[in-house]
N, C-alpha and C positions, 0 to 999 in steps of 0.2 A: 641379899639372901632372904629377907623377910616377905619381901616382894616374891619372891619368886616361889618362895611355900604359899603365898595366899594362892597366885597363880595355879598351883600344881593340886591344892585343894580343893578350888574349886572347879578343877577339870575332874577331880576323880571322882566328886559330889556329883556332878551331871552324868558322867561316864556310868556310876552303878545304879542310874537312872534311867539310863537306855536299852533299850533292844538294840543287840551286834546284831541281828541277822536283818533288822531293818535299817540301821544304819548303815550296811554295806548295800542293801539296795539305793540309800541315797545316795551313795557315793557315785553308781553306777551312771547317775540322772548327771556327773560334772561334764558340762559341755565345753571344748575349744573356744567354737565362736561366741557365746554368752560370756568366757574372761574378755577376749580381745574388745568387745562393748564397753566392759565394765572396766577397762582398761583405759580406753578412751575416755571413759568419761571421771575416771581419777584424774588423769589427765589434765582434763579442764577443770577438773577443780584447784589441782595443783595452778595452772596459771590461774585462776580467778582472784586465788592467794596470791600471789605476787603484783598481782593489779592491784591489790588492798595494801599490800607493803608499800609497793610505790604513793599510794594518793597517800599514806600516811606520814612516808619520810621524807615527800617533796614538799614543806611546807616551809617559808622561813625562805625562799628563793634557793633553795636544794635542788639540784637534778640529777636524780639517779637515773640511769639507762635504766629501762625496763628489763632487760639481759640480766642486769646486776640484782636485780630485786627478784627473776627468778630463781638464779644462781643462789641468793641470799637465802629465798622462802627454801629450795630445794636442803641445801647444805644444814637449815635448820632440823628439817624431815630427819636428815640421814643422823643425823646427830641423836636424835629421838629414839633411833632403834640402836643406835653404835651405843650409848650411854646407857638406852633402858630408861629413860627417865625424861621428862619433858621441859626440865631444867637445863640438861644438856642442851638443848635446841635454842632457849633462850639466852642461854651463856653464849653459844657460837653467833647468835643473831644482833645478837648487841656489839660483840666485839667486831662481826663483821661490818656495819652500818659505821663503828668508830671509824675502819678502817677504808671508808671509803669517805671520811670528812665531816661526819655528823657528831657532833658533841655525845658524849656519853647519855649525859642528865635528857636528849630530847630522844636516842634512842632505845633508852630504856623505857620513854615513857611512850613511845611509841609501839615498841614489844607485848605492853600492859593493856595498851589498846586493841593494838591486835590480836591479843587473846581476848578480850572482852565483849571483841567483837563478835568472834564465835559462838560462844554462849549467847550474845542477845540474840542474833540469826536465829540461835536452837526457840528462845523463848517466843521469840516472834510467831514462827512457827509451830509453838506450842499451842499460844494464843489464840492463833489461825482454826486450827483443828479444836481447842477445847469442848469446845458444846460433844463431839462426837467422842471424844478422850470421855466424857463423862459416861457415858452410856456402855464401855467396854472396859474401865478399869474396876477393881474396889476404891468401899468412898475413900479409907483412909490413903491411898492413892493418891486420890485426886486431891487431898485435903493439902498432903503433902507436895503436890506437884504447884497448888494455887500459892501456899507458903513459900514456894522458891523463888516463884515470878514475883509476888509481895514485895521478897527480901531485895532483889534483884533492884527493882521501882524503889523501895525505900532505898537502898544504897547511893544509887543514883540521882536521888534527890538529895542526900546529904551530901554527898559529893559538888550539887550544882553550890552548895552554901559558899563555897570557894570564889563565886563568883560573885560575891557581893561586895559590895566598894569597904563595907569595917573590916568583913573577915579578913579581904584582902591586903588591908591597911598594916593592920597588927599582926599575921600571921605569914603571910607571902612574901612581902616584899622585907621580910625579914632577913632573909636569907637567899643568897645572889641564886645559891644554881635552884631555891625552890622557884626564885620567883623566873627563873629560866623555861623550866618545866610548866610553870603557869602560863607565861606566855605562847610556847606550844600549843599548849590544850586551848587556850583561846582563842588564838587562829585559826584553831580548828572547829569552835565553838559558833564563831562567828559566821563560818561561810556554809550556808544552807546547801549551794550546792555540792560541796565536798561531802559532808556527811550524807546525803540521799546517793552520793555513788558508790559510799562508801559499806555504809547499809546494803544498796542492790548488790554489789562484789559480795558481799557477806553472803546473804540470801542465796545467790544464784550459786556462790561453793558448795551452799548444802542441799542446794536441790541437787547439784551433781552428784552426789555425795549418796545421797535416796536413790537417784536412777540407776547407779550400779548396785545399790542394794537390791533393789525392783529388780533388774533385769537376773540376778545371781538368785533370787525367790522365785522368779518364775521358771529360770530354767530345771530348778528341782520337781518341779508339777505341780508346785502347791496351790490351793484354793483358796482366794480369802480375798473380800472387800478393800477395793481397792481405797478408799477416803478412811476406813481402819487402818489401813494398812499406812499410809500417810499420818494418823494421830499418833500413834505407836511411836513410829522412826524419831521423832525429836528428841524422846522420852529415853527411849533406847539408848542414843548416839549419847547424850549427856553423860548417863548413867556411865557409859561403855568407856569417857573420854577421862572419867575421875583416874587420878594416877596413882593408883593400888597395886597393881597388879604389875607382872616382869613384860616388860614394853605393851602392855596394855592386853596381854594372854589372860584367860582366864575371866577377868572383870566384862571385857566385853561380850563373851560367848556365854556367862549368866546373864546378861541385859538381854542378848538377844533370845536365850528361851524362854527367858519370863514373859518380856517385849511381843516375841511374837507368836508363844503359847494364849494372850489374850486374844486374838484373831484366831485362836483354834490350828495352829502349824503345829506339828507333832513337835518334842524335842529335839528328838534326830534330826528332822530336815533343818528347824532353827542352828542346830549347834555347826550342820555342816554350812548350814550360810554365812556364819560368824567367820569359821575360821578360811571360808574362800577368800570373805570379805578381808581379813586380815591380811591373808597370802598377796590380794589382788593390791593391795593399798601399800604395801612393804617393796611389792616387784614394779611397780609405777614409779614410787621416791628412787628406786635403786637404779631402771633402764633409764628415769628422765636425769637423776640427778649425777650420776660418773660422769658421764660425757660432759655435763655443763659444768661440773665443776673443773675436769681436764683441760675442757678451753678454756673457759675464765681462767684458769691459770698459765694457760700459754698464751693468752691475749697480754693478761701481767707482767709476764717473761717480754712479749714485745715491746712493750710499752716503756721497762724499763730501759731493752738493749737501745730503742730510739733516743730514748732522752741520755743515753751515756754515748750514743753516736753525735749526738746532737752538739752534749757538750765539749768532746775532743776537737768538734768542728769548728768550736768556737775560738780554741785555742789557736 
């Protein structure tokens, strides 16, 4: 309920900040072929995510079908808008990874990763563009944006403390499923090449992620530098991903007209980009995710009827 007043405040905040008769000309500007782009390339982002699920949970000599790790990333999406909440998503992704053989204590901590992932993709990114972020935002902006990446690096450096032979001595191996969960993370710590793929899958979901944003901006007519335009999006997407708001309404369509009110985008065009992007990203999880989750569960249904054929056989 509280979620859904912030939501609905900060649509009417923007709303009595617009011109209707220019926002019904932006409306005019929605093209067919510019969703079905943006469509494809949710898309890819969706699989790029389940390539990051699998390199995460196949570690430990696990092997998830790729099928199952989209099926997984997918069923987590749909659970994010069915619940309203990003908790939801994590709840069904854990128990679903349980349910395919993976210990709780390494699922969960692979969930934690995979969200962590995302954000550093965003900061990366951040980092990438910062020089030009400097010259289009306010300082305190920026001062604010360098504090997050700080927090980010510092977190993550106290985090490696774990990996030292004392820490590990007196506090990990204390406890069987910490010291479970450590060995996870270690695994994962160790092989250079896992994390460099694991990183590009990151990267590469959220440059898909921009090109349906990009292509949904340009089909409105708007003008604007394109390497602005690129600083902007990390900053936006963060902001847009904090879970305030009723399945993320509202919270995201303020990021994007502040976001791309700095590159000079009217509001109207920003707020109608927001909520294509919204529309485009909810009907992707929903055409890619029924169907794979109907198979996988008649794949299920197979699986079982053989191994109950199998056993009568035995008999």
């Amino acid at each position: 309920m509280i979620k859904a007043l912030i939501s609905l405040a900060i649509i009417v905040v923007l709303a009595m900040r617009m011109d209707m008769s220019t926002l019904k000309d932006v409306i005019g500007h929605v093209h067919v072929e510019y969703w079905l782009i943006a469509l494809a390339l949710m898309f890819l982002q969706i699989l790029a995510l389940a390539l990051r699920w699998s390199l995460l949970i196949n570690v430990h000599g696990h092997k998830m079908d790729y099928g199952d790790s989209v099926r997984i990333t997918l069923a987590s999406l749909l659970a994010n808008y069915l619940f309203i909440t990003s908790i939801g998503g994590i709840i069904v992704r854990v128990a679903l990874a349980v349910q395919h053989g993976i210990s709780w204590v390494q699922s969960i901590a692979a969930t934690t990763l995979d969200r962590l992932m995302t954000l550093a993709a965003l900061l990366i990114l951040t980092i990438v563009f910062l020089p030009i972020l400097f010259g289009i935002v306010e300082r305190e902006i920026f001062q604010s944006t360098l504090a997050a990446i700080f927090t980010f690096v510092l977190a993550f450096g106290v985090f490696s403390l774990i990996f030292l032979k004392n820490v590990r001595r007196h506090l990990i191996f204390s406890h069987r499923k910490i010291a479970v969960g450590y060995k996870y993370l270690r695994s994962i710590g160790r092989n250079h090449n896992l994390i460099a793929q694991i990183v590009t899958t990151s990267l590469f979901a959220q440059i898909a992620y921009f090109g349906a944003v990009y292509i949904i901006t340009t089909s409105t007519g708007a003008e604007f530098p394109l390497l602005y335009f690129m600083a902007v999006l990390p900053m936006i997407t963060i902001v847009a991903s904090l879970p305030l708001g009723y399945g993320g309404w509202g919270i995201r369509e303020g990021a994007f007209v502040y976001g791309l009110g700095l590159i000079n985008i009217p509001i109207e065009t920003a707020f109608i980009i927001s909520v294509q992007i919204g529309l485009i990203s909810m009907i992707a999880v929903l055409v890619a995710g029924i169907p794979a989750l109907m198979n996988g569960h008649m794949q299920l249904s197979l699986k079982k009827l053989k191994a109950s054929h199998a056993t009568v056989k035995s008999r």
